[in-house]
Gaussian input, Z-matrix of N, CA and C with variables (Angstrom, degrees):
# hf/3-21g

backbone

0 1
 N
 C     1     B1
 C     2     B2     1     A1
 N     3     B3     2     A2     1     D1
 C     4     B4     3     A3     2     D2
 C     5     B5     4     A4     3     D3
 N     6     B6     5     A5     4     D4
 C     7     B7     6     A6     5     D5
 C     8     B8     7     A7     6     D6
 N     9     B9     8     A8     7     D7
 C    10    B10     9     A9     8     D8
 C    11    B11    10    A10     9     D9
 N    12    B12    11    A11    10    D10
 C    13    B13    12    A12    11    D11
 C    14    B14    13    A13    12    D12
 N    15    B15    14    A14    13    D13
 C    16    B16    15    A15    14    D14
 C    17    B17    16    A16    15    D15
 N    18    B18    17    A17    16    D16
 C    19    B19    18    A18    17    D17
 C    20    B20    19    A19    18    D18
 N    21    B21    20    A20    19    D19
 C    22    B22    21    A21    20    D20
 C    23    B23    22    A22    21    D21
 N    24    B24    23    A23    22    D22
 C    25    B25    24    A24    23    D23
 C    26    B26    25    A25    24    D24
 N    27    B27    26    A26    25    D25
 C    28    B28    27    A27    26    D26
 C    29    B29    28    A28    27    D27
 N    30    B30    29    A29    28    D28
 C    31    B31    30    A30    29    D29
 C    32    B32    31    A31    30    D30
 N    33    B33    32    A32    31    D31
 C    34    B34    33    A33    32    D32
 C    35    B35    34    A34    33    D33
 N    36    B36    35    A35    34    D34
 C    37    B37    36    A36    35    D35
 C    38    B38    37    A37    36    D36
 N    39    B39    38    A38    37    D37
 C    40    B40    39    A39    38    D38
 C    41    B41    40    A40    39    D39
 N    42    B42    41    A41    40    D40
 C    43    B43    42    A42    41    D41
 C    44    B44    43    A43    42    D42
 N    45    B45    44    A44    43    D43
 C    46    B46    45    A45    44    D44
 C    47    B47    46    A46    45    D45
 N    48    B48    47    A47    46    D46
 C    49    B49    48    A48    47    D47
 C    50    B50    49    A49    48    D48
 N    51    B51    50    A50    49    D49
 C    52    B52    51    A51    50    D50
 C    53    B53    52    A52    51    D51
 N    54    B54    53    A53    52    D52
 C    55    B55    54    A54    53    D53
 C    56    B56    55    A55    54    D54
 N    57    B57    56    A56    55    D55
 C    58    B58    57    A57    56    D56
 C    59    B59    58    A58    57    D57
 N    60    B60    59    A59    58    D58
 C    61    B61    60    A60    59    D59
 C    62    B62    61    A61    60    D60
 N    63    B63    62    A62    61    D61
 C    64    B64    63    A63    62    D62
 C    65    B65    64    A64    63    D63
 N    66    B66    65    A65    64    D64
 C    67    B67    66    A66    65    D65
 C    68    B68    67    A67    66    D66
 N    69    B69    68    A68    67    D67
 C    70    B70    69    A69    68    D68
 C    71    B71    70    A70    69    D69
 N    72    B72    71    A71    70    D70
 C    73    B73    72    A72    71    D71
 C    74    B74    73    A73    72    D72
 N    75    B75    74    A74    73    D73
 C    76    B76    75    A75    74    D74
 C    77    B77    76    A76    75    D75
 N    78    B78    77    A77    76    D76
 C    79    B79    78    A78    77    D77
 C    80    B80    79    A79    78    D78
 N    81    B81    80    A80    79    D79
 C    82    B82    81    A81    80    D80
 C    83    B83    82    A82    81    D81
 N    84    B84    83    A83    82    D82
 C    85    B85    84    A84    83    D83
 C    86    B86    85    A85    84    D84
 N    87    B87    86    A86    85    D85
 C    88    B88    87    A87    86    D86
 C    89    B89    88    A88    87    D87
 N    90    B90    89    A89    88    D88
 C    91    B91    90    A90    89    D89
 C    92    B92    91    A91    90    D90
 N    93    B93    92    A92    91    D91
 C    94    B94    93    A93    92    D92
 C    95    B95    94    A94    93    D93
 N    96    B96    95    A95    94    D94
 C    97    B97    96    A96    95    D95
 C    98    B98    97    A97    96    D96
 N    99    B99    98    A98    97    D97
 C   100   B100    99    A99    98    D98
 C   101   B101   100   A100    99    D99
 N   102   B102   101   A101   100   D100
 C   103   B103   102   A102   101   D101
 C   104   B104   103   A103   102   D102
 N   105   B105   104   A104   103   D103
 C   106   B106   105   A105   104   D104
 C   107   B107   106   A106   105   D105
 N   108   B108   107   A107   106   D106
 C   109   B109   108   A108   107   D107
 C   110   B110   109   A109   108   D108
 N   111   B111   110   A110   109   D109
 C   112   B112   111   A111   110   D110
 C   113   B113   112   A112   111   D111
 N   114   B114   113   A113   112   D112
 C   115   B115   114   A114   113   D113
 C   116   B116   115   A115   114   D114
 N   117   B117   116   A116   115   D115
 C   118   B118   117   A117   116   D116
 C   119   B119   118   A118   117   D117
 N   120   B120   119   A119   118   D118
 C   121   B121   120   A120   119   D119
 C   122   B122   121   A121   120   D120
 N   123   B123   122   A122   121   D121
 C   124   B124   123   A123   122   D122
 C   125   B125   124   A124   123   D123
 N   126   B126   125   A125   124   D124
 C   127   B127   126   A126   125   D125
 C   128   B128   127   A127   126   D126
 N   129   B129   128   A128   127   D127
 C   130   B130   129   A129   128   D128
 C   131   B131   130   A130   129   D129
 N   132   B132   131   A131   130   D130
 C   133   B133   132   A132   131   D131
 C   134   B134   133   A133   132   D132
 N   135   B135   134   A134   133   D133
 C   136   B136   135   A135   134   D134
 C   137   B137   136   A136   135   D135
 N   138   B138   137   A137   136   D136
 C   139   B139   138   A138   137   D137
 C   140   B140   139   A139   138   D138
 N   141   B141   140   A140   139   D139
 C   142   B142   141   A141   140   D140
 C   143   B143   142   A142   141   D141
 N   144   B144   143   A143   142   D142
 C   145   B145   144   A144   143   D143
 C   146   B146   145   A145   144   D144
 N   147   B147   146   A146   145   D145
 C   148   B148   147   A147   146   D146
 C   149   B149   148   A148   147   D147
 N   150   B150   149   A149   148   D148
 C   151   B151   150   A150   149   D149
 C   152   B152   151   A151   150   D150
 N   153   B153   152   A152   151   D151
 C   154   B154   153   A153   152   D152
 C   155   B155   154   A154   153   D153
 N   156   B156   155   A155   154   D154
 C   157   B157   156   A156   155   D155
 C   158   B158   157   A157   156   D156
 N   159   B159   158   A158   157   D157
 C   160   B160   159   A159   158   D158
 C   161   B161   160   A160   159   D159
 N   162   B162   161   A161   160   D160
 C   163   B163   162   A162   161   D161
 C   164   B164   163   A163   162   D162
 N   165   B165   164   A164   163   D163
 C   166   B166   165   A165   164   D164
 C   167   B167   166   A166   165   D165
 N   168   B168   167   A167   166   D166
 C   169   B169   168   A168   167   D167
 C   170   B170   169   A169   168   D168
 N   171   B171   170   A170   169   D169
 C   172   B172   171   A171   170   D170
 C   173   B173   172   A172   171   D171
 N   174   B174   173   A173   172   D172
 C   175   B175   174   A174   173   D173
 C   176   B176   175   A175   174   D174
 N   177   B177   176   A176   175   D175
 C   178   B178   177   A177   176   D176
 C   179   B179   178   A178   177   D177
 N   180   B180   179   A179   178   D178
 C   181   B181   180   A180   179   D179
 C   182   B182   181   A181   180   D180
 N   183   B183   182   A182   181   D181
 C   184   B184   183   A183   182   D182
 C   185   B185   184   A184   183   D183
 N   186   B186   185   A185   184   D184
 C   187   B187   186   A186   185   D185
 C   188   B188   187   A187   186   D186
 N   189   B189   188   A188   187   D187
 C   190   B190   189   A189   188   D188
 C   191   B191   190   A190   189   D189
 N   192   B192   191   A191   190   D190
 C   193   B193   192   A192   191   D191
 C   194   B194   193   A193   192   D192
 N   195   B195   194   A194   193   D193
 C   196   B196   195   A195   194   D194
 C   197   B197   196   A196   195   D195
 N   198   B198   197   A197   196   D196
 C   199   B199   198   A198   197   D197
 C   200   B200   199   A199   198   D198
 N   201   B201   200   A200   199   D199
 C   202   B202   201   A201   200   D200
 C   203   B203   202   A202   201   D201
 N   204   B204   203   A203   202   D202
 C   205   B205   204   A204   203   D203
 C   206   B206   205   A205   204   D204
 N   207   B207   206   A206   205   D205
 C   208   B208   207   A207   206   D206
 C   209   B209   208   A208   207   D207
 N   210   B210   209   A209   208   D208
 C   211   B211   210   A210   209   D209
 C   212   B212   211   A211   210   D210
 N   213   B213   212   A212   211   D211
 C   214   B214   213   A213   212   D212
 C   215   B215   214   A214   213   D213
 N   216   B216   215   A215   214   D214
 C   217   B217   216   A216   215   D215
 C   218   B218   217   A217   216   D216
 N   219   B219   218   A218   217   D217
 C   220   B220   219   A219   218   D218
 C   221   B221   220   A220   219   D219
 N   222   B222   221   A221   220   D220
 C   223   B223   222   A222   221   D221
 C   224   B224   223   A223   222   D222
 N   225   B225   224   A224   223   D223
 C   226   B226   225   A225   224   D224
 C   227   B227   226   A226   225   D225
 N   228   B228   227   A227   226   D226
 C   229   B229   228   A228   227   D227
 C   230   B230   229   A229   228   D228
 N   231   B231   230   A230   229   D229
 C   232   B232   231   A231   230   D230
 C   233   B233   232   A232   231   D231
 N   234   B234   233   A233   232   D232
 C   235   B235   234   A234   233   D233
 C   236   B236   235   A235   234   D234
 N   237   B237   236   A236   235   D235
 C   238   B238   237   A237   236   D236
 C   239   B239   238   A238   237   D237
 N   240   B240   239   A239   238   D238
 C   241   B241   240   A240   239   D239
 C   242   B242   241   A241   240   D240
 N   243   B243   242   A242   241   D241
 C   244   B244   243   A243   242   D242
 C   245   B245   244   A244   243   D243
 N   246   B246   245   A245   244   D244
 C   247   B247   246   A246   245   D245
 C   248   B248   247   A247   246   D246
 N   249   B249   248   A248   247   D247
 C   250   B250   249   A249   248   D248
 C   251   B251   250   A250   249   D249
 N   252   B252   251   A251   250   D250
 C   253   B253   252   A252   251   D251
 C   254   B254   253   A253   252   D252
 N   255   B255   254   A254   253   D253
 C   256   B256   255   A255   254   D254
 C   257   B257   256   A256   255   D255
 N   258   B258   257   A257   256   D256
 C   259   B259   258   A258   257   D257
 C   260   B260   259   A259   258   D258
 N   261   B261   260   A260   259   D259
 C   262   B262   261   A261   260   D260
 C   263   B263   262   A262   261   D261
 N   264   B264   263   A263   262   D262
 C   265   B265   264   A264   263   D263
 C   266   B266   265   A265   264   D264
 N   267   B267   266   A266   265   D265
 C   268   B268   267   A267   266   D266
 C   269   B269   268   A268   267   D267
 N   270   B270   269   A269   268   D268
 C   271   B271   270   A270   269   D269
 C   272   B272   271   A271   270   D270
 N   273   B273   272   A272   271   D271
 C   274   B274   273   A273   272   D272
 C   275   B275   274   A274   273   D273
 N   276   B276   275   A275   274   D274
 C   277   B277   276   A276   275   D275
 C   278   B278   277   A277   276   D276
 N   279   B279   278   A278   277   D277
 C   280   B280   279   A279   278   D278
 C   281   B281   280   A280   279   D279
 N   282   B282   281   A281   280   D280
 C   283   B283   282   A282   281   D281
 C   284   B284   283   A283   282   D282
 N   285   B285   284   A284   283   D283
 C   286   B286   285   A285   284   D284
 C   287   B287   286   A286   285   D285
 N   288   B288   287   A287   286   D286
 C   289   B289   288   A288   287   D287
 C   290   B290   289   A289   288   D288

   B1=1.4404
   B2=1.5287
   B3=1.3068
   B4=1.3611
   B5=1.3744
   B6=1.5832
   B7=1.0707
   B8=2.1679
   B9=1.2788
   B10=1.0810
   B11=1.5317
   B12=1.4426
   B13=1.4351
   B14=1.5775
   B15=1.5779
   B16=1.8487
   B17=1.6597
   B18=1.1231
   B19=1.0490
   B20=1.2663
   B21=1.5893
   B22=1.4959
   B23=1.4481
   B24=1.2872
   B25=1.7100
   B26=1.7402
   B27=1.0773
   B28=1.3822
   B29=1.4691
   B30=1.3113
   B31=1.5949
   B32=1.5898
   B33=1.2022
   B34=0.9976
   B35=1.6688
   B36=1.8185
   B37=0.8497
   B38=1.7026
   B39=1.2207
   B40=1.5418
   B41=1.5502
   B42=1.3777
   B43=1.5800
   B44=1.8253
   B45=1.2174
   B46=1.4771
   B47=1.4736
   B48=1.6550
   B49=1.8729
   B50=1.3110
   B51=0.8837
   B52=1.7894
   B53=1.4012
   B54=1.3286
   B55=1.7257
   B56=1.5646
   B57=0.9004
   B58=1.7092
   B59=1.7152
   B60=1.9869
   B61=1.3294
   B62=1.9301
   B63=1.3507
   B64=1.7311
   B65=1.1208
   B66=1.5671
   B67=1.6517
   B68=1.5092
   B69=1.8912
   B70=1.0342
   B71=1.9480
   B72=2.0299
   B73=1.4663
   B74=1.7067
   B75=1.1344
   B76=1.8185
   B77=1.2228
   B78=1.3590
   B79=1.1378
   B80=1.9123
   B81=1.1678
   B82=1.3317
   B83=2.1773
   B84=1.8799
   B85=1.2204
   B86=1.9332
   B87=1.7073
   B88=2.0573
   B89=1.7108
   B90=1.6155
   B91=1.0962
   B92=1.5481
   B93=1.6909
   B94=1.4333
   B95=1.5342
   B96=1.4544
   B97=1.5297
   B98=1.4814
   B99=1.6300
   B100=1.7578
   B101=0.8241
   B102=1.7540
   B103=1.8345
   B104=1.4596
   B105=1.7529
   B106=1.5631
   B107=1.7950
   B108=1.4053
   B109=1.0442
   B110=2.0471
   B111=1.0445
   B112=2.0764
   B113=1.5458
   B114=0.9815
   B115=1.6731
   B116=1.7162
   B117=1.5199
   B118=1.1772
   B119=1.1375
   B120=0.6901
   B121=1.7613
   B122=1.8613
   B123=1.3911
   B124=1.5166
   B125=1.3948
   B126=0.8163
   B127=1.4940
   B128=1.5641
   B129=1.7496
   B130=1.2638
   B131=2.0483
   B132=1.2547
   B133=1.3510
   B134=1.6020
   B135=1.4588
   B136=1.1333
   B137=2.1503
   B138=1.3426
   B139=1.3469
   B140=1.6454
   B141=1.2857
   B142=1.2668
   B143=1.4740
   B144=1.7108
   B145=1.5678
   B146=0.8298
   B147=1.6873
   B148=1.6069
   B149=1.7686
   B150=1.2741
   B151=1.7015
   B152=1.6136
   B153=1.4560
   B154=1.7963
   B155=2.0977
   B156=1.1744
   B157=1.4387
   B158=1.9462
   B159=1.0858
   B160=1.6883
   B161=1.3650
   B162=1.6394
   B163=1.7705
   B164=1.6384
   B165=1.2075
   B166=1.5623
   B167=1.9748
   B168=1.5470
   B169=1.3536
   B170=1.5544
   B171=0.8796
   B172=1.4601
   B173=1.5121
   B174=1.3750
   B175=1.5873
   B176=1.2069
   B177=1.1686
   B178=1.1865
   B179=1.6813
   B180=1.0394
   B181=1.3045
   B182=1.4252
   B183=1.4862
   B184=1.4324
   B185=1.0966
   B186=1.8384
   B187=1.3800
   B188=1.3048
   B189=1.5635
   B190=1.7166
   B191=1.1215
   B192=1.5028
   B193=1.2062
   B194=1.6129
   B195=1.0597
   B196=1.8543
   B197=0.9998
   B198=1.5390
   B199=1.7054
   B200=1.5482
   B201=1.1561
   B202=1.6886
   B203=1.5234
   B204=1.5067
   B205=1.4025
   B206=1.4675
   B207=1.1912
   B208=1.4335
   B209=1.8900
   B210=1.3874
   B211=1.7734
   B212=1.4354
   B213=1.1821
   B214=1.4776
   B215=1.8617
   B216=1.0163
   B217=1.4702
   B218=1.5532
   B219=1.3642
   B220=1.4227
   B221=1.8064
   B222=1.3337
   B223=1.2047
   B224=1.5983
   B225=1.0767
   B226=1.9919
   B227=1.5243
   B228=1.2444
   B229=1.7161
   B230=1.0431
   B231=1.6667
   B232=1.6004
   B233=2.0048
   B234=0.9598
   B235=1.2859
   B236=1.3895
   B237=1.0414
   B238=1.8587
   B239=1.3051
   B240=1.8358
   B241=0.9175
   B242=1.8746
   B243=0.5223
   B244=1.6750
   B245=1.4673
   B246=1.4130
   B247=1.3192
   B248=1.4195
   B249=1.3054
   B250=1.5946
   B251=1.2407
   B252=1.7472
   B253=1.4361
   B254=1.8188
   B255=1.3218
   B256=1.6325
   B257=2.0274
   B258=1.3523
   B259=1.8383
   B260=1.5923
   B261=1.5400
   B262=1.5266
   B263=1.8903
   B264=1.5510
   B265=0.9937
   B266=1.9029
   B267=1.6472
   B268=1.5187
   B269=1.7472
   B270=1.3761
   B271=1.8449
   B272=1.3071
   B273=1.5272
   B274=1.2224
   B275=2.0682
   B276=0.7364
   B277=1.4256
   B278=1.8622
   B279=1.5185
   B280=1.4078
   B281=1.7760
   B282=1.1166
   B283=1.0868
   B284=1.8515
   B285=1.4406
   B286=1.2971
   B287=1.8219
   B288=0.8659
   B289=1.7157
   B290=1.4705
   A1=108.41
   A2=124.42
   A3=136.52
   A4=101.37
   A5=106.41
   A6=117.59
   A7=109.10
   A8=113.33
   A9=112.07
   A10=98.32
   A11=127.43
   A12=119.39
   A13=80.12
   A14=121.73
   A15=132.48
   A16=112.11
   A17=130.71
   A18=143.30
   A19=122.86
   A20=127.20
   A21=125.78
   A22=104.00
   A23=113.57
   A24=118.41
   A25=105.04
   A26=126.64
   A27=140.77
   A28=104.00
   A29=119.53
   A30=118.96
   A31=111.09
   A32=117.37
   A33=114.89
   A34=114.94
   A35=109.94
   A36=118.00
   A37=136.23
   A38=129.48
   A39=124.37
   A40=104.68
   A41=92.06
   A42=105.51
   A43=109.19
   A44=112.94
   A45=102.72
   A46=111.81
   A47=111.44
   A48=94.64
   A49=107.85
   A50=127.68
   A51=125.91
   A52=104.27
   A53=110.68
   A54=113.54
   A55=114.73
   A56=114.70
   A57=115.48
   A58=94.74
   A59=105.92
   A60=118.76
   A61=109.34
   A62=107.40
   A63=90.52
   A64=116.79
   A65=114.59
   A66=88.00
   A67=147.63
   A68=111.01
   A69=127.64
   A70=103.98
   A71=105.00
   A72=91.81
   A73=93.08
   A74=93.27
   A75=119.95
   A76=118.86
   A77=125.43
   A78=139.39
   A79=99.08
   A80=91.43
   A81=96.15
   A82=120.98
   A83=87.79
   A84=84.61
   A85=135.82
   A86=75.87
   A87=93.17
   A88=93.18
   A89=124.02
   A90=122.69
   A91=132.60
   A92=107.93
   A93=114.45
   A94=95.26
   A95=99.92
   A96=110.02
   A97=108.73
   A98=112.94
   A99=92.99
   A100=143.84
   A101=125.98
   A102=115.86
   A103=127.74
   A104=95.79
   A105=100.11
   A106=106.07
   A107=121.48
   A108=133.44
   A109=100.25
   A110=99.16
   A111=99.93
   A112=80.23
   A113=148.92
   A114=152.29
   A115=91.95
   A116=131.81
   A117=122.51
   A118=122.31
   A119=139.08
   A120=160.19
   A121=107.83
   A122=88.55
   A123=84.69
   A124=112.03
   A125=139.30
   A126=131.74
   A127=115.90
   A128=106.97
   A129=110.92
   A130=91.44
   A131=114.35
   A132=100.84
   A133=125.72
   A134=108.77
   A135=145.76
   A136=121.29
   A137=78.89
   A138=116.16
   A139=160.95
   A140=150.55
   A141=129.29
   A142=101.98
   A143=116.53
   A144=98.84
   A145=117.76
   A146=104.87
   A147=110.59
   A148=81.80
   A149=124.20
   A150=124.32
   A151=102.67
   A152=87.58
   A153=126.13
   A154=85.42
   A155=102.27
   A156=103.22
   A157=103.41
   A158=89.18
   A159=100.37
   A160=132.50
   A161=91.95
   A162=85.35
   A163=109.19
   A164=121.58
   A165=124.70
   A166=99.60
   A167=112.33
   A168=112.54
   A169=120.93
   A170=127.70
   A171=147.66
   A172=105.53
   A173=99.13
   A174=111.17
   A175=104.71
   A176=159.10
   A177=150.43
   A178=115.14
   A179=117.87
   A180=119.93
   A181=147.67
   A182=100.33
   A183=115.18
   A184=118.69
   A185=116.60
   A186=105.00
   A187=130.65
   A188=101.60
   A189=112.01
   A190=104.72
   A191=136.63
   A192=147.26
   A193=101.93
   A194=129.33
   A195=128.36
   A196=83.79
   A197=144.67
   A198=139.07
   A199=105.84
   A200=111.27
   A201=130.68
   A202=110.61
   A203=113.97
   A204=103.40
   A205=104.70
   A206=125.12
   A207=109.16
   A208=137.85
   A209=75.81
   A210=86.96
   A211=98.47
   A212=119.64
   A213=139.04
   A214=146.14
   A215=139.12
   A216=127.83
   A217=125.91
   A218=139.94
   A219=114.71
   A220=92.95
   A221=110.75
   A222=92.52
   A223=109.14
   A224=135.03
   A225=142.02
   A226=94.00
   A227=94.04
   A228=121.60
   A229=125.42
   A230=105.31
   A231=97.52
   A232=91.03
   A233=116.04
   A234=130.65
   A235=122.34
   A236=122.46
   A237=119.66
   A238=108.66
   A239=114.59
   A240=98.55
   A241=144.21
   A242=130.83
   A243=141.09
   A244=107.13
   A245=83.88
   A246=103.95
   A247=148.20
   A248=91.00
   A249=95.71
   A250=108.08
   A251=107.87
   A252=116.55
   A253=101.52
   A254=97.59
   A255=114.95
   A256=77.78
   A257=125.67
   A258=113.35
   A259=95.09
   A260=114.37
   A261=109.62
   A262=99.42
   A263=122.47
   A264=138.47
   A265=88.59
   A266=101.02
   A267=127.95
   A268=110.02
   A269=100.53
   A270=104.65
   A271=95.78
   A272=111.25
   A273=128.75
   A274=120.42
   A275=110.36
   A276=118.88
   A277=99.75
   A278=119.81
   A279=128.32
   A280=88.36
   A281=125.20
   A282=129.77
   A283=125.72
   A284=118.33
   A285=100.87
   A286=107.98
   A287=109.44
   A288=139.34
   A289=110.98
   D1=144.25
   D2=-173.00
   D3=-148.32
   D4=126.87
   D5=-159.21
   D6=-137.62
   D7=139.08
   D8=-168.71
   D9=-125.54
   D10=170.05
   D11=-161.38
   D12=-166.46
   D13=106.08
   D14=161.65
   D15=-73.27
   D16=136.22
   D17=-102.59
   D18=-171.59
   D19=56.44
   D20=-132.60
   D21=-59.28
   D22=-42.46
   D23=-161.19
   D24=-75.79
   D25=20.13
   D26=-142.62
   D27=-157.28
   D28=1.15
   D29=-177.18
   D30=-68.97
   D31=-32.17
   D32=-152.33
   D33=-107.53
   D34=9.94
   D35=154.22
   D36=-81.12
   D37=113.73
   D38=-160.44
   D39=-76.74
   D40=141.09
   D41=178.99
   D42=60.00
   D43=5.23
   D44=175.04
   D45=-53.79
   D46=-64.50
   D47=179.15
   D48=-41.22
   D49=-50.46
   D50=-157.95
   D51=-55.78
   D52=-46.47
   D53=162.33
   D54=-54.97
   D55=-48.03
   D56=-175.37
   D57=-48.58
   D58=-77.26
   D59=-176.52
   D60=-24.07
   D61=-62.13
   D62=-169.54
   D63=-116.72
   D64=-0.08
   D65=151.87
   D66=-7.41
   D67=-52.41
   D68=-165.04
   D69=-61.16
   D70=-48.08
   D71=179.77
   D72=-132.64
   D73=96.84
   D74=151.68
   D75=-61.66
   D76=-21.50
   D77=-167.96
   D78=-70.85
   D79=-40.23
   D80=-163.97
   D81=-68.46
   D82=-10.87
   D83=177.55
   D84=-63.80
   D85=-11.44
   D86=-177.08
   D87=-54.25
   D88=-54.75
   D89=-167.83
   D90=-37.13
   D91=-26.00
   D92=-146.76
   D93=-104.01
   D94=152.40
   D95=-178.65
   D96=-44.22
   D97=146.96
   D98=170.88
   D99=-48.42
   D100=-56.40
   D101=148.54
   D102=-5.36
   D103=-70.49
   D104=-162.18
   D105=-65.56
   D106=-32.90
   D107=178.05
   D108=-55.06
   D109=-58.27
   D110=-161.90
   D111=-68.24
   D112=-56.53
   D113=-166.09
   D114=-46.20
   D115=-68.40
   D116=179.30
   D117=-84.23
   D118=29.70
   D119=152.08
   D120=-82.86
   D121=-61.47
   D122=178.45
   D123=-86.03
   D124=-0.41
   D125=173.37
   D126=-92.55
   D127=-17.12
   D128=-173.10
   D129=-110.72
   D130=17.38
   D131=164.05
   D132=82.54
   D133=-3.06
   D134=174.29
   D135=-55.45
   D136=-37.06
   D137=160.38
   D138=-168.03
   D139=-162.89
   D140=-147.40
   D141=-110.63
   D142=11.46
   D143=162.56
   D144=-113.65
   D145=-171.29
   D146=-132.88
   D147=-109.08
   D148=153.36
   D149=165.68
   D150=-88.78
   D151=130.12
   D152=-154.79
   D153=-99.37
   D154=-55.86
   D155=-146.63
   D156=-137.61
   D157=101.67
   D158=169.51
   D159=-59.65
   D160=-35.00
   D161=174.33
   D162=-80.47
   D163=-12.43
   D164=-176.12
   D165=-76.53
   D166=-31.63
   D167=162.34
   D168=-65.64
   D169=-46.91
   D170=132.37
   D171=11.84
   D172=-95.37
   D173=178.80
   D174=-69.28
   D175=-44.10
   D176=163.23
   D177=-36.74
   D178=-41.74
   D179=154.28
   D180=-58.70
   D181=-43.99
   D182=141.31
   D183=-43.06
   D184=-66.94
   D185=-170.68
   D186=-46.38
   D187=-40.52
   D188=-176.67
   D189=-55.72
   D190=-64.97
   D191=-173.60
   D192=-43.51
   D193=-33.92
   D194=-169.42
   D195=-84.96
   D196=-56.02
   D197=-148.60
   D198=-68.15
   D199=-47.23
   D200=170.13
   D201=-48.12
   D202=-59.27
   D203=-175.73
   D204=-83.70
   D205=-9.68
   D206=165.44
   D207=-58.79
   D208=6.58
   D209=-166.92
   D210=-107.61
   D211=-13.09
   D212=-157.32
   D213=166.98
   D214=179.20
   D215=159.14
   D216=-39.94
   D217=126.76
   D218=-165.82
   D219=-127.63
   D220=131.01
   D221=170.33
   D222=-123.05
   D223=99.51
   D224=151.28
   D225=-39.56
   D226=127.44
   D227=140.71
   D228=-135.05
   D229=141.29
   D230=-166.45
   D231=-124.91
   D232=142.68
   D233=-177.93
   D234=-112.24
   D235=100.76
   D236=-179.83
   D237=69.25
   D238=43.61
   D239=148.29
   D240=-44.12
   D241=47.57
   D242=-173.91
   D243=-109.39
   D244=-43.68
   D245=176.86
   D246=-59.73
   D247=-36.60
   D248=-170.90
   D249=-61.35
   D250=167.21
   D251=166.98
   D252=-76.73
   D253=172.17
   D254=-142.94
   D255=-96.86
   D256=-38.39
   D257=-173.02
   D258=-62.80
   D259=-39.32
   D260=-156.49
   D261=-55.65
   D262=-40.25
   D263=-103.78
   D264=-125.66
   D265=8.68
   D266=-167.60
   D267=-12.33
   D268=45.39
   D269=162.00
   D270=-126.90
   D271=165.46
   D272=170.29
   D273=-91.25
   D274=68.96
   D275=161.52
   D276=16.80
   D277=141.45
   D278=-145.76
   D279=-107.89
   D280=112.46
   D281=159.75
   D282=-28.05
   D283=130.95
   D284=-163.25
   D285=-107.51
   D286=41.13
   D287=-175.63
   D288=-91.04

């Protein structure tokens, strides 16, 4: 189970849920294509670059999430979503037009 918790006073940190979410198995980043791997590396602070490309976070996220349930049942929960910051949350917000 992997579990994320939104976080009003905390919005405005990028990629923080995403840090919360996999913290637990880091392990799993050896798995991911190189891109998607340096993409969650840097988003989780791991290292000194900057994130170039969101949808490459995107799939990198996916991927983790497939590698995880590949071992077994996977269950995500996401809690107060309202909350999250808007990078973790890798959509673009719906125009109000």
């Amino acid at each position: 189970m992997l579990r994320v918790e939104g976080i009003e006073s905390e919005m405005e940190f990028a990629f923080g849920e995403l840090h919360q979410l996999f913290l637990p198995v880091l392990d799993v980043l050896g798995l991911l294509p190189g891109p998607q791997a340096a993409a969650m590396r840097s988003i989780l602070g791991l290292t000194d670059e900057v994130v170039r490309d969101r949808l490459t976070v995107g799939l990198a996220v996916l991927t983790m999430l497939s590698e995880i349930a590949s071992e077994g049942p996977l269950l995500c929960l996401v809690d107060d979503a309202q909350w999250l910051d808007q990078p973790s949350v890798t959509r673009r917000p719906r125009s109000s037009s």
